[in-house]
C-alpha positions in Angstrom: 85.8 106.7 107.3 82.7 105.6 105.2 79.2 105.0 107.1 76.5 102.6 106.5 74.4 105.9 107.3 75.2 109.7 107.4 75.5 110.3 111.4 73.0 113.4 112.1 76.1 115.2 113.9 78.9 114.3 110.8 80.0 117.8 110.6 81.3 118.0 114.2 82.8 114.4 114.1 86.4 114.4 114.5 88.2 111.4 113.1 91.4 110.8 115.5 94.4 109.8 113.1 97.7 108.3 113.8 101.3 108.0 113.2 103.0 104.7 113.0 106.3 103.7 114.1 108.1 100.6 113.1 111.1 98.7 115.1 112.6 97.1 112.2 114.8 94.9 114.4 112.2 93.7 116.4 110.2 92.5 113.8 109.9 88.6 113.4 107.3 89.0 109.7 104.3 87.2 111.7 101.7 89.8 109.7 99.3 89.6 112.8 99.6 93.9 112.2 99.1 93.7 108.0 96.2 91.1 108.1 94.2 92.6 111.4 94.8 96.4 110.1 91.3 97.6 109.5 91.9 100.5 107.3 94.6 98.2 105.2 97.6 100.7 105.9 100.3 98.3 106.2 101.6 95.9 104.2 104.5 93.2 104.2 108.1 95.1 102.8 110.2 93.1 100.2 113.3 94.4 102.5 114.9 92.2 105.0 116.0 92.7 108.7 119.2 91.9 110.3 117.2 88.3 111.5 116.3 87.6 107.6 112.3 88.4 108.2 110.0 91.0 106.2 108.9 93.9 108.7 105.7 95.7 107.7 105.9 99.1 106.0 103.2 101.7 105.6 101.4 102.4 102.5 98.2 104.3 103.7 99.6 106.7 106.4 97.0 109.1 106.2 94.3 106.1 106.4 95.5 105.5 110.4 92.8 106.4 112.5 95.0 104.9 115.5 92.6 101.9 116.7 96.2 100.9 118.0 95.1 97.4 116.8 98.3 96.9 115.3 99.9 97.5 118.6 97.4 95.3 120.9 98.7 92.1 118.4 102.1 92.5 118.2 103.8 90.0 119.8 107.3 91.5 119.8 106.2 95.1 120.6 107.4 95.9 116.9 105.2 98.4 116.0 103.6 101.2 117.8 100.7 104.3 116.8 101.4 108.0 118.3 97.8 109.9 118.1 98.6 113.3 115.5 96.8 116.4 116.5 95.1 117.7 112.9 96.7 121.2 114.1 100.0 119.6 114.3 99.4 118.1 111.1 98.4 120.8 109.0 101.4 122.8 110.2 103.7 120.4 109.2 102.7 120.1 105.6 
């Protein structure tokens, strides 16, 4: 995340981060999640769904910081943001 200034405490700021989880089939291609994504992780996919829309697919995972933004606007409950541990993360690299 980039600051406007250096916080005094930066060191022991922990930046939460997210996994994203997509119901394909749910999905009617309104963008409300790409356009209103503050870190730009999502973005429209040139694939189609069984209803003939373009669900969202991520191309920044490691960008989430789960705002759960994406989630808040969905009007089809499409698209949800599970908070990852950085423990959890590192171990499964």
């Amino acid at each position: 995340m980039k600051y406007w200034r250096t916080p005094l405490d930066i060191d022991k700021l922990k930046i939460p981060r997210g996994e994203l989880h997509i119901i394909k089939e749910r999905c009617k291609g309104c963008g409300f999640c790409v356009e209103y994504c503050p870190k730009g992780v999502l973005q429209l996919s040139t694939e189609f769904n069984s209803k003939g829309y373009h669900p969202p697919e991520v191309v920044k995972p490691e960008e989430c910081v789960n705002c759960d933004l994406c989630e808040m606007l969905c009007p089809d409950f499409a698209i949800y943001c599970v908070r990852v541990e950085e423990d959890e993360k590192e171990v499964s690299k």
